[in-house]
C-alpha positions in Angstrom: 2.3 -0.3 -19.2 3.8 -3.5 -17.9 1.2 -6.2 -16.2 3.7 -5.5 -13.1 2.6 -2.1 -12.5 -0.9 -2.6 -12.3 0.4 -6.2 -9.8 2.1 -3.4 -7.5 -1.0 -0.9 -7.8 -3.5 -3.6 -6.9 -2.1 -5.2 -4.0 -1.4 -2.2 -2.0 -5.3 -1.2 -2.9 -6.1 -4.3 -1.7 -3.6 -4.6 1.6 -4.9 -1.0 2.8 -8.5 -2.6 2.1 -8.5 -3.7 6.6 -5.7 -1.2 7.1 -5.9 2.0 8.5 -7.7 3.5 5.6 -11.2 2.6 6.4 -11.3 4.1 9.6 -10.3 7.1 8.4 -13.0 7.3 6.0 -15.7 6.7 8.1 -14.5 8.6 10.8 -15.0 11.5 8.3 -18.3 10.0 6.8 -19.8 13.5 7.4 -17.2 15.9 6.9 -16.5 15.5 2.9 -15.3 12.1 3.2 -17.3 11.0 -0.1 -16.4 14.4 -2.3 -12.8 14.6 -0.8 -12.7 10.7 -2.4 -14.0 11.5 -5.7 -11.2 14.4 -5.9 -8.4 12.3 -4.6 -9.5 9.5 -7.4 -8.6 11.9 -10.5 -5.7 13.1 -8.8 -4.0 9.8 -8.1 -4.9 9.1 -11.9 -3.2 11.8 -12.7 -0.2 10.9 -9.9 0.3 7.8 -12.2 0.3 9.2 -15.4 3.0 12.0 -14.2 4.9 9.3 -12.6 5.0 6.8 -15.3 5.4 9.8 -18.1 8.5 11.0 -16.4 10.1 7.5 -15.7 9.1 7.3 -19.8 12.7 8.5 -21.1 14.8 5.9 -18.8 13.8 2.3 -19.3 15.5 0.2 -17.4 16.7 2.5 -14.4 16.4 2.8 -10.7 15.4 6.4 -9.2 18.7 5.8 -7.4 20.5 5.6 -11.1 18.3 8.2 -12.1 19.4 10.6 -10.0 22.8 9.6 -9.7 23.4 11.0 -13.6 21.6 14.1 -13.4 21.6 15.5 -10.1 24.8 16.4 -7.3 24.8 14.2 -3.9 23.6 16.7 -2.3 20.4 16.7 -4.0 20.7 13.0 -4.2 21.2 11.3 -1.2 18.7 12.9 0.7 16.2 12.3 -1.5 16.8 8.9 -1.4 17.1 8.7 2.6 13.9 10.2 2.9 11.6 8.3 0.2 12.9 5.2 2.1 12.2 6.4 5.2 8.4 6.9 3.5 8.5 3.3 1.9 9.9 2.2 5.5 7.1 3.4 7.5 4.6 2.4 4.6 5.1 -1.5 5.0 5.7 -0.7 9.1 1.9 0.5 9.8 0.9 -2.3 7.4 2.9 -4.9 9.9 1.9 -3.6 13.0 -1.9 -3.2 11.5 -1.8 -7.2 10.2 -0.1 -8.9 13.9 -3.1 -6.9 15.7 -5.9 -8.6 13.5 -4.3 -11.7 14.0 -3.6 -11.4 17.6 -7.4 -10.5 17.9 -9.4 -12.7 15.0 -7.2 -15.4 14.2 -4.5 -16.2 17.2 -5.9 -14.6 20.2 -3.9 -17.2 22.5 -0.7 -17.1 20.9 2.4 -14.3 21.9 2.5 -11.1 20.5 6.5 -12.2 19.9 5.7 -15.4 18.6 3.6 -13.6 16.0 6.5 -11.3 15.0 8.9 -14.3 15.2 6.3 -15.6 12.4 6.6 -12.2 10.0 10.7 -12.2 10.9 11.7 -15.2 8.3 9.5 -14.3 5.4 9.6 -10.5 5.4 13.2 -10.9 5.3 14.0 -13.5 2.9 12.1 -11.2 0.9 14.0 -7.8 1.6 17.2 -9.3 0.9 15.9 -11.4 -2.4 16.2 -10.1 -6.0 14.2 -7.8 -7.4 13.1 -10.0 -10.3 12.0 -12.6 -7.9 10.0 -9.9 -6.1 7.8 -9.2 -9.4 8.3 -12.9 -10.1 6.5 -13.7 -6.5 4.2 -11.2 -6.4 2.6 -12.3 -9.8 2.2 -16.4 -8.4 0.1 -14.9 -5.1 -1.4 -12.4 -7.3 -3.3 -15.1 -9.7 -3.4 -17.5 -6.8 -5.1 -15.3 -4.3 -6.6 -12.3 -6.4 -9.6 -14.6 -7.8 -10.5 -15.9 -4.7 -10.3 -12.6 -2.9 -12.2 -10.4 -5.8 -14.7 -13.5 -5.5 -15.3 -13.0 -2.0 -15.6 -9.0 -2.5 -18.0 -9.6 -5.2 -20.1 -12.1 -2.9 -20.6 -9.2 -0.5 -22.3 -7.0 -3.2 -25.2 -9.7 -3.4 -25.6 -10.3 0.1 -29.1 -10.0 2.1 -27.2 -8.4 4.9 -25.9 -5.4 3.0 -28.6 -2.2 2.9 -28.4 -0.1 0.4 -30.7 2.4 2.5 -27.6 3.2 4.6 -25.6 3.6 1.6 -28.2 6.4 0.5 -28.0 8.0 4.1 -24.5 7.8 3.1 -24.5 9.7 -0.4 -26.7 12.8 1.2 -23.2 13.9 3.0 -21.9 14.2 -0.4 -21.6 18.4 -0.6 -19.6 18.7 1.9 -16.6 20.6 2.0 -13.6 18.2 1.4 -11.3 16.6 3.7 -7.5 16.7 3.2 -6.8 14.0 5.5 -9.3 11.4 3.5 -7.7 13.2 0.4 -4.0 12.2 1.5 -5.3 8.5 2.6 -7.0 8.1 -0.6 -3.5 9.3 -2.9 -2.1 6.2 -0.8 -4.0 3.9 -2.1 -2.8 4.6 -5.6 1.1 4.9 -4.1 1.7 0.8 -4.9 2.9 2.1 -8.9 5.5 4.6 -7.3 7.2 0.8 -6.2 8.9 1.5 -9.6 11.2 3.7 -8.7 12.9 1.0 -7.9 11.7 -2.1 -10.0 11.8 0.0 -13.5 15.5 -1.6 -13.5 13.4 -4.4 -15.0 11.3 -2.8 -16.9 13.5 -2.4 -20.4 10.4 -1.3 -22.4 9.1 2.4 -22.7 6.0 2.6 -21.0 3.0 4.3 -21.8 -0.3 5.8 -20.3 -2.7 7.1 -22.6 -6.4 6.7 -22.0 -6.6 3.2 -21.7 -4.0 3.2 -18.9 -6.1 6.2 -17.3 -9.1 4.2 -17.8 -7.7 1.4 -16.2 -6.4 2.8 -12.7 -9.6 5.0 -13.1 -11.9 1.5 -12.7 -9.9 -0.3 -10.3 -9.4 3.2 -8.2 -13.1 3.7 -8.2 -14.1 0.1 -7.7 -11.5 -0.1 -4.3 -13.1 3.2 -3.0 -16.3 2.2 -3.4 -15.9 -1.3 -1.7 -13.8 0.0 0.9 -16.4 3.0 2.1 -20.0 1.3 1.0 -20.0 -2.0 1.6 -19.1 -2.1 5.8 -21.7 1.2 5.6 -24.5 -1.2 4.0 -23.7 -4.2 6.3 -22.7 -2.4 9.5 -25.4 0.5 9.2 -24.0 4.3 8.9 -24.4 5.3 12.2 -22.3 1.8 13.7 -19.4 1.9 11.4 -17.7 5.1 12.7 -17.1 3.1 16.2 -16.0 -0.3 14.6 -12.0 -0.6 14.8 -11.8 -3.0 12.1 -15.0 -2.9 9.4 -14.0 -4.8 7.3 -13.2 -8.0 9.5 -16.8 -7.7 10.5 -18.5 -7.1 7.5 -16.4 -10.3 6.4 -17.8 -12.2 9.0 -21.6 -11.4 8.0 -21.2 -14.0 4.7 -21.6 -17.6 5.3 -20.9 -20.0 2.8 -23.4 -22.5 2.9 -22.2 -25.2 0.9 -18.8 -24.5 1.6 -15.8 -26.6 3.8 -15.5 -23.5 5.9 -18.8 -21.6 6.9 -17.3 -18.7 8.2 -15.4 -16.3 5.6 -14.0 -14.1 7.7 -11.1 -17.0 7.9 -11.0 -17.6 4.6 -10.9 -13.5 4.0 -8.2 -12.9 6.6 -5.9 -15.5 5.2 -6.4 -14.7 1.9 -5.8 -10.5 2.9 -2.3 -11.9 5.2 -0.8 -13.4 2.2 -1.5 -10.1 0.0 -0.2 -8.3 2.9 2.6 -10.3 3.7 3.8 -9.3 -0.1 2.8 -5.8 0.5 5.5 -5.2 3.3 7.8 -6.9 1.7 7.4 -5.2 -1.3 8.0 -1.8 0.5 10.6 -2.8 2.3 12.7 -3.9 -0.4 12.2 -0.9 -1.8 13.3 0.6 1.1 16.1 -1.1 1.6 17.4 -0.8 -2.1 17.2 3.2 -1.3 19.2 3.0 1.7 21.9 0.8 -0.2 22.0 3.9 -2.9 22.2 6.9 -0.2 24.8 5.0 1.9 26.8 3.8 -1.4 26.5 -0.2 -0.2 25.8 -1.8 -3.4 29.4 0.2 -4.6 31.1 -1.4 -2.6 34.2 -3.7 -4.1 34.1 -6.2 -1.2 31.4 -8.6 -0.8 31.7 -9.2 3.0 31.0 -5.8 3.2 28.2 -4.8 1.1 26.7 -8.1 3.1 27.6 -7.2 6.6 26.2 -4.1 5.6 22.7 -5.3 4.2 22.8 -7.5 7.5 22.5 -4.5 10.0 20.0 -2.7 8.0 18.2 -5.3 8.2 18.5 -6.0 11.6 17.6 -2.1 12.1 14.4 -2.4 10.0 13.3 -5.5 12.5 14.8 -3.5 15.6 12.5 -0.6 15.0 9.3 -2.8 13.5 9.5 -4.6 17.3 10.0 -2.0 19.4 7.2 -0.7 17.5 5.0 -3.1 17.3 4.8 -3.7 21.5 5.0 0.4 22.2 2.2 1.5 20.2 -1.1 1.4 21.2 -4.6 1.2 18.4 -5.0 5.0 19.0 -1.6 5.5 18.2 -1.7 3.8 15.1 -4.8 5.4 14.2 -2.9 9.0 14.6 0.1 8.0 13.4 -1.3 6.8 10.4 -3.3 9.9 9.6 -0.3 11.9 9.9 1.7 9.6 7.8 -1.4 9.3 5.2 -1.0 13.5 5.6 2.6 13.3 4.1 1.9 11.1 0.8 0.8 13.9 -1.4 3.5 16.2 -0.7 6.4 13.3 -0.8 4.7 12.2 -4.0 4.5 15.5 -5.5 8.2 16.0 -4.9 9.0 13.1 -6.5 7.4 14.0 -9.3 8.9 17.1 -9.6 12.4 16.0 -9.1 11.8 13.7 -12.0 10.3 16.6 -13.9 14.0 18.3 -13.4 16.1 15.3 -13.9 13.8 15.2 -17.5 14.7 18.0 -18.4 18.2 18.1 -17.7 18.3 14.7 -19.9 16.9 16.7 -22.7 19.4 19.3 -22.2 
């Protein structure tokens, strides 16, 4: 399996780490939350090895080219519309998640539209960039910023202010009866490798996932769960963190570096987490956007002022709907919104699967 892969399956771990995700857990801390995890960790193993398996046969192709070969418009296009619509919404609840942290923790004084004027230049230099250059970028803030994050993560483990008594308050809710909404918010975390349906246009070997590959998203999958659920329960205390809107930027803020040129982490962590999620969105956006091309037939078209003119209003769509957004929707509304999105990833990943199942076997045919 390409290095890429596990870049795309890391990063969206890692971007959901202060996202929505958390709450969710720990608003379900004693309603199955830790079972309901355990479950969703074989299943989005086994979500990658289906994914990668039946991607296996066409090195080298987009889902759009895919499906375009074995399967009637019909089918096709809205397929397409709606996995970008998915990917769309994906990297939108990461954006609006990311400007409220920083217009809380980092810019408190600064405009909400200045903030989004910030996101506007980068987010879209990276929709409309190459694909290559995507994997390209994501690997230089991947070994820039990956060490210093996984340090800081790893520093938390060791600290005097995490209590492993609350984590063992924690465990005893283990037999309860699972949760699908932690279930379908857990499968997300393990949604960054289904980026390739797009990005396998680069990927001209056959990939494989045997044990070692299960092995592989089996550790990190269980590592992020376990840092993302027990770590804020050990620092915060098990009965606080249910009521905390953002866990982890507290739990962050508990390490001091001694010795270090800023004492505070929490600045250090936030920047670090930004840059990761800055990719993150972009990442899902481009992916987006390469869908829409496909259903609406832009990238066939012969004239180049059109295809761009094109691209231009999508893009001015995407940022349309990310603003009005952004200043409509209010923490409770992302917090339900979320769960219902988080609600729809098993069942938009299982058809995708599926689908690719069929367009398998009508290429063995």
């Amino acid at each position: 399996m390409s290095r890429f892969v596990y870049f795309l399956l890391i990063s969206n771990m890692i971007a959901n780490l202060i996202a929505a995700s958390p709450r969710i857990f720990f608003a379900k801390s004693e309603e199955g939350a830790i079972i309901t995890m355990i479950i969703a960790l074989f299943f989005g193993v086994f979500m990658n090895w289906a994914l990668i398996t039946s991607f296996k046969a066409f090195p080298g192709k987009s889902l759009p080219e895919i499906l375009s070969l074995y399967l009637s418009k019909w089918i096709t296009i809205p397929a397409l519309l709606l996995i970008g619509v998915i990917w769309y919404v994906s990297g939108l609840q990461t954006l609006i998640t990311y400007i409220d942290i920083l217009l809380r923790f980092l810019t408190p004084e600064m405009s909400v539209y200045l903030v989004i004027a910030m996101f506007i230049p980068v987010i879209t230099f990276g929709i409309i960039m190459q694909s290559r250059n995507i994997l390209f970028t994501l690997e230089l803030v991947f070994v820039l910023a990956f060490p210093a994050a996984a340090y800081y993560v790893v520093k938390l483990y060791f600290a005097e202010q995490v209590s492993w008594d609350h984590v063992a308050i924690a465990m005893t809710f283990i037999d309860n009866p699972p949760d699908y909404t932690v279930f379908s918010t857990t499968t997300y975390l393990f949604a960054g490798t289904f980026d390739i349906i797009i990005f396998n246009s680069l990927l001209k070997k056959k990939m494989t996932f045997g044990i070692k590959q299960a092995l592989i998203v089996f550790i990190l999958g269980a590592f992020a769960l376990f840092t993302t659920y027990f770590i804020p329960i050990g620092v915060l205390g098990f009965d606080q963190v249910e009521s905390t809107l953002y866990p982890w930027i507290l739990t962050s803020d508990s390490i001091r570096m001694k010795f270090g040129v800023i004492e505070r982490v929490i600045f250090i962590f936030l920047l670090l987490f930004l840059a990761i999620a800055f990719l993150n969105i972009t990442i899902h956006w481009h992916v987006a956007c390469k869908l829409f091309q496909s259903a609406f037939g832009i990238e066939q078209l012969k004239i180049k002022w059109r295809e761009k003119i094109s691209l231009v209003i999508m893009v001015v769509v995407f940022w349309s709907i990310a603003i009005y957004t952004t200043l409509k929707v209010t923490e409770y509304d992302l917090f339900l919104f979320s769960g219902y999105y988080f609600n729809s990833i098993p069942i938009v990943l299982t058809a995708l699967i599926t689908l690719m199942l069929v367009v398998n076997r009508r290429a063995k045919s």
